[in-house]
N, C-alpha and C positions, 0 to 999 in steps of 0.2 A: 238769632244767636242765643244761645242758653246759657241765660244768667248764673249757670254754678261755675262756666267756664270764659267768662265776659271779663274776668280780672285780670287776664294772661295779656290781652291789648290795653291796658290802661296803668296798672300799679309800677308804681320804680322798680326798676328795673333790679337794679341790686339786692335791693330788700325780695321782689318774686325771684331773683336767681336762689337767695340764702332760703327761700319759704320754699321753694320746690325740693333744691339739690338736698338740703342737709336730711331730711327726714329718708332719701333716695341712698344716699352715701350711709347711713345707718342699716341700712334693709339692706344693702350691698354688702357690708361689714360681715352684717350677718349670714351670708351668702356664703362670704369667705370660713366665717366659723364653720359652716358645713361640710365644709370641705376639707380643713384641718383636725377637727372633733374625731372622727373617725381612724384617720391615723393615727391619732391622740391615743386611743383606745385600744388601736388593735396592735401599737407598740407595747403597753400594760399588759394584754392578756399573752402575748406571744414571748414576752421577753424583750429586758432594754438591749440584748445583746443579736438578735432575730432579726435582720432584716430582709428578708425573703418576704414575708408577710408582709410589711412598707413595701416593699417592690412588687409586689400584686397589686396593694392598690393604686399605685404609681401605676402601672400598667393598663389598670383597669379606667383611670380618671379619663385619658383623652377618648376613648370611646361612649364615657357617661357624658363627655360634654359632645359631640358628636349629637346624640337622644338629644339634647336640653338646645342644641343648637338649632333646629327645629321649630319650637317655641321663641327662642329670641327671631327668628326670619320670620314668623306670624306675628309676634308684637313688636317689631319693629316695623315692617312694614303697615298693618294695622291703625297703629298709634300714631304714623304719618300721615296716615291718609283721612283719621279720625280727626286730628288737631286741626288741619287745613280745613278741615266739610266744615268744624265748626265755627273756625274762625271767619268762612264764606256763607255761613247761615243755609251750611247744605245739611239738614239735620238727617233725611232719611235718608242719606249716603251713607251719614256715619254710623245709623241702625243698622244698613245691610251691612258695611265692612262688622262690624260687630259679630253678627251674627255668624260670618264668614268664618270671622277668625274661630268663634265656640264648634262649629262642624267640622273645620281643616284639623284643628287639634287633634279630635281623634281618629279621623284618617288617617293623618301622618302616623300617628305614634302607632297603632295595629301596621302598619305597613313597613315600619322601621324593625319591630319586633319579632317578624315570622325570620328574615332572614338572620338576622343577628345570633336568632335562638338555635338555627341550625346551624351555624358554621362559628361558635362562639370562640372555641381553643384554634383552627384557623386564622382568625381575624386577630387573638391576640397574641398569637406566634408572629403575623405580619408586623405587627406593631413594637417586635423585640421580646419578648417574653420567653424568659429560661426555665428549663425544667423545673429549678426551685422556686421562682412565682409564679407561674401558671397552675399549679393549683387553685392558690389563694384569688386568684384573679377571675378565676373564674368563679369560683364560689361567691366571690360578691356583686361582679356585673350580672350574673342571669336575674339576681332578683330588683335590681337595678332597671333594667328590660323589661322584666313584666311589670313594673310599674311605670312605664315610659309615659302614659297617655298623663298620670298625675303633674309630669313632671313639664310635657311639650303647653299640657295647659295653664299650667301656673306661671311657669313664667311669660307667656304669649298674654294672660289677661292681667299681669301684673304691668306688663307695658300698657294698655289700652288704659287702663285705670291713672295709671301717670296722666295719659294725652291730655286727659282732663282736667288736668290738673290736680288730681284727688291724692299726691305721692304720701299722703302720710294714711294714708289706707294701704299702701302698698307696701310700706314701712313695717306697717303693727302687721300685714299677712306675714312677712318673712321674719320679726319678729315670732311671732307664736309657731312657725314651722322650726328655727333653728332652736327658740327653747325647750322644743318638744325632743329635737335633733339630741340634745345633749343631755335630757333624761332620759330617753329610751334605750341611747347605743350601751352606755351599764347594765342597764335593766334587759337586755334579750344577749348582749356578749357574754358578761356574768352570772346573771341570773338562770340564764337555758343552756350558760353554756355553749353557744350558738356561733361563737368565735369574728371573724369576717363575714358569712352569712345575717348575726345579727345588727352588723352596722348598717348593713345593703336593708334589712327589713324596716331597723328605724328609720332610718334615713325617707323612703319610699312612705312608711308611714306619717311622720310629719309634712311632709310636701303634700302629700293628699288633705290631710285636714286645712291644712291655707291653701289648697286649690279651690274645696267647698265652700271655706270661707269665701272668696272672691265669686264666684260662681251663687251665693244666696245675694252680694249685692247688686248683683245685676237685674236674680233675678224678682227682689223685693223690690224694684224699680227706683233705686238709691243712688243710681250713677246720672251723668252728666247724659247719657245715652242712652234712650229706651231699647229692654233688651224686648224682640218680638218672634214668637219661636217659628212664622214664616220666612225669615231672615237665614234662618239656618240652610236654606235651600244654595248649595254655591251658584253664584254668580259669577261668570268667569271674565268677567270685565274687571269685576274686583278683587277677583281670585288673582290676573294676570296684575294686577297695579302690587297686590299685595306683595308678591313673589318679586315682581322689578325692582321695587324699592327692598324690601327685606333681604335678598340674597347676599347682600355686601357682607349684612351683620352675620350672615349663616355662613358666607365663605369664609370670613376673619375667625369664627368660631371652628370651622372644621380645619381650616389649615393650621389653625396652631392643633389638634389633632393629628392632622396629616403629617405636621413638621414633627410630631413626635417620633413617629414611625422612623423618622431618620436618626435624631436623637439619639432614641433607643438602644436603636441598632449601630450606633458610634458607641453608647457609653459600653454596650454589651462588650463591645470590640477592646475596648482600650477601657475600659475601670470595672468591668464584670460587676457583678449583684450592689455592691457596696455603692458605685455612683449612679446604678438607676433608681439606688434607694435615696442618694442626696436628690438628685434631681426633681425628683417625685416632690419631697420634702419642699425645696425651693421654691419648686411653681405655685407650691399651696401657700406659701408665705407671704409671699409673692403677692399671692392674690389679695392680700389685703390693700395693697397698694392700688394694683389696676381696679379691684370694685372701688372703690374710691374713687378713681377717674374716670369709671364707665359712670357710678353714680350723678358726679358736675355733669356728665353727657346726658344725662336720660334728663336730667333737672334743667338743660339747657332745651331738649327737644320738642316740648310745647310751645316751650315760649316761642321759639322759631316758627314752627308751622303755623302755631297761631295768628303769628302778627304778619308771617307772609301771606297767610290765607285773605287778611286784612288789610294787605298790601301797608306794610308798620314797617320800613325798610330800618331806619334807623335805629328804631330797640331793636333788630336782632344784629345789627354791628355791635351795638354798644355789649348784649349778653354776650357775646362771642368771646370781646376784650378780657370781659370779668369771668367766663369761663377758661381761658386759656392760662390767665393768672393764677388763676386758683390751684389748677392743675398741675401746672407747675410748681407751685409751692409744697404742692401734695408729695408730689414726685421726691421733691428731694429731702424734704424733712423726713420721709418715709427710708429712703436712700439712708440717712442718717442713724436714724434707731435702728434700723437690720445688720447697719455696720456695725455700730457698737456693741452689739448684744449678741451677736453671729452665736459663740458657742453658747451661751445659753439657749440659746433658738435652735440651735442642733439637737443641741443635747434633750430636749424635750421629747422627742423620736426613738433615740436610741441612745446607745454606749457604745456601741462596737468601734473600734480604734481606728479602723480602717474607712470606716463613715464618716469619722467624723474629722480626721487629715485632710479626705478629700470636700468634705463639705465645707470646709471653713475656706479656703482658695475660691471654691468654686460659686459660693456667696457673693464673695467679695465683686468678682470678676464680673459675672451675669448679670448683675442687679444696676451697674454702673449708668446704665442709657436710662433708668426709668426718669428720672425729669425732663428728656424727651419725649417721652411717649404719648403726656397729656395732645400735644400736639395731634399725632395723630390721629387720637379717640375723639378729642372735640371736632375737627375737620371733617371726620367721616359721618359723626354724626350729624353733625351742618348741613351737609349733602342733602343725607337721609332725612330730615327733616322738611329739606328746602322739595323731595321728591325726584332728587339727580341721581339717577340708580348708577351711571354710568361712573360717575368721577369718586363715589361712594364704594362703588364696586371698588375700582384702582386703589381707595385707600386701604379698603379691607383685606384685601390680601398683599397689600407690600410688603410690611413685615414679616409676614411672616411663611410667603411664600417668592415672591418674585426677591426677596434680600434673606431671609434666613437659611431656607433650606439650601443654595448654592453654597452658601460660607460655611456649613455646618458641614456638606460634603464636602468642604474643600479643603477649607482648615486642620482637620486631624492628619491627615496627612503628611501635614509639618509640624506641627505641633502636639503630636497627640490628643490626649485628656484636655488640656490647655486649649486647645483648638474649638472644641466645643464652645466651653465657657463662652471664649469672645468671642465667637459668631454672634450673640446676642446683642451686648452693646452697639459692635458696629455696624448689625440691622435696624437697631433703634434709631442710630444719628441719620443712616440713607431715609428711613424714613421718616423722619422730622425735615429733613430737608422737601422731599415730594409735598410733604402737605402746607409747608412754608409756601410753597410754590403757585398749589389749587388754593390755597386762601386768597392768597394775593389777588389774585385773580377776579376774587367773590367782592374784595374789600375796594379794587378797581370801580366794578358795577356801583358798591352800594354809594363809592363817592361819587362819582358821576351824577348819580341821581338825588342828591343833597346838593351838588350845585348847579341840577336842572332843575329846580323845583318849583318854579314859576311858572315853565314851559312843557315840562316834560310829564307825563302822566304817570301812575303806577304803570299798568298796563305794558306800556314800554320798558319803564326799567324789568317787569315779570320777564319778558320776552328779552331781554340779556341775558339776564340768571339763565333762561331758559338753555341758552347758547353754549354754555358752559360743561 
């Protein structure tokens, strides 16, 4: 077992929850700045009255996480398989997934980029896009695209670097990518002039240099896991573990892409430009909440593999507890400020009258399930930690594919405009309930084996979990 990752089965648990997640939920924060910066900007240069230019990159977004979803199914999968090896003192497992994951990277992303670049205005025509965003939309994902491999690999090694325990490495990378994020987008929109093309360059730019960064300490031999460059050779035993368990987080990433597409194509229908420019707006605000709670998730998922690897059954009940608290507390305090501050938080986007009528309703409305949702992200990542691709999978895309997208078709219908909105919410509570459900089920195993513990072996309780 290597002692730089030996303190994940041993330290309190609360204190390793607060010592992983919080520096994880920062870098996630920051995450979130990236994604709102750019709007930020390209409101300023366009005009606070322009929302056609928001509604490009509203357009353009679930296709850039589509690329980066990619990267989260290599470090997510990866990071699982990494935490387990070492918490089983399988060290050169965790060298070859390693290495795995640094070769997949740039396969996937060259392989995601030839077609994207050919059928760019197709794809985001399917996705809703009106004559008046589709320019703009395209102008900033092609160069989005050609930076795809910075992007599938930064975040894929910023998981693995977690496994380890090492999250405040991972922390200070998306630190110095997002502060680079928000001195560059001035410096090439304004400066060159370069309009929406210049967000897409900074943007591309600062994720490369925190990819490099993460990429010299692997290969200065500074990680928990020696990086070995015959490892790079795929292995398809590790390739097939990687993809089983990662796929959850890559469908949960592409169906909320996928559910845009309908979205979209509702708001085109029933609020034209003005509410796929709220929309856009929301999800980015949004996102400071859910990285927040993907953050308690990624800060939860060593700990878990590790002590399963160690067969530690009880610290990961116990992390679970204080992860699901947390997240919910996140949830609704966050719930809280977005409410209060709605139009200030509009208005930072735009002026237009009509944006911002419909965006103040539509805040209110949409945002309402998120003290739910910790739920589901902690559950699913449980799974994915614990190696359960299958009940991982069913978490990853309830939300937002087996409950959102039927309500979102179904509801405008009666509701128009309004119809939208709440399909959100009330795919948040069906799923809070589902995952209510798969816990139970986990939290069953982990008592069982707490009051067999005299008679009963790890091994055994492993092969329940397994069942599940």
């Amino acid at each position: 077992m290597d002692e730089k990752s030996a303190f994940l089965g041993t330290d309190n648990i609360r204190k390793l929850l607060f010592k992983l997640s919080t520096p994880i939920v920062v870098g996630m924060l920051v995450q979130a700045i990236y994604n709102v910066v750019d709007t930020f900007f390209v409101g300023m240069v366009y005009g606070a009255d322009d929302v056609q230019a928001i509604g490009g990159l509203s357009i353009a977004f679930p296709i850039q996480m589509m690329v980066m979803a990619f990267g989260i199914m290599l470090g997510t999968g990866g990071s699982s398989i990494i935490s387990r090896a070492l918490g089983a003192r399988e060290n050169e497992k965790a060298e070859r997934t390693l290495g795995n994951v640094f070769s997949l990277s740039l396969i996937l992303s060259v392989l995601i980029a030839i077609p994207c670049l050919l059928y760019l205005s197709p794809i985001l025509k399917v996705f809703g896009a009106t004559a008046g965003v589709l320019p703009y939309a395209i102008d900033y994902l092609k160069y989005i695209i050609l930076g795809g491999t910075v992007f599938v690999f930064g975040i894929a090694v910023q998981n693995i670097v977690r496994s380890e325990g090492n999250a405040r490495l991972a922390m200070n990378a998306m630190l110095v990518g997002g502060g680079l994020n928000i001195f560059l987008d001035p410096f090439f929109m304004f400066g060159f002039g370069m309009g929406v093309k210049g967000a897409a360059i900074a943007t591309v730019i600062s994720q490369a240099i925190a990819s490099v960064w993460l990429l010299l300490y692997y290969l200065k031999g500074k990680g928990a896991v020696r990086f070995r460059s015959e490892t790079l050779k795929p292995d398809l035993e590790i390739v097939k573990e990687i993809v089983a368990i990662g796929i959850g987080s890559f469908v949960m990433q592409c169906s909320s892409s996928f559910m845009m597409i309908f979205v979209f194509n509702a708001l085109a229908t029933y609020g034209g430009d003005g509410a796929i420019a709220v929309f856009g707006v929301i999800i980015k605000v949004n996102s400071f909440i859910f990285m927040s709670l993907l953050g308690m998730g990624f800060g939860l998922q060593p700990i878990v593999g590790f002590n399963y690897g160690a067969k530690k059954y009880g610290r990961i009940a116990e992390a679970v507890k204080l992860s699901l608290a947390a997240t919910t507390a996140i949830g609704t305090l966050g719930l809280l400020i977005i409410l209060l501050f709605k139009e200030q938080i509009l208005g930072l986007f735009s002026a237009d009258p009509q944006y911002l009528e419909i965006g103040k309703s539509a805040i209110t409305i949409m945002l309402l399930g998120m003290p739910l949702v910790g739920m589901n992200v902690i559950t699913s990542i449980l799974f994915q930690a614990l190696g359960k691709a299958r009940p991982a999978f069913l978490l990853s895309i309830s939300r937002q594919l087996l409950f959102l997208i039927p309500l979102v078709t179904f509801l405008p219908g009666f509701y128009q405009l309004n119809g939208v909105w709440v399909a959100f919410p009330v795919s948040d509570f069906l799923a809070f309930l589902l995952s209510g459900f798969l816990l139970l089920r986990v939290y069953k195993v982990f008592k069982e084996y707490k009051e067999s513990l005299k008679t009963a072996t790890g091994s055994e309780t492993a092969d329940q979990i397994s069942s599940i």
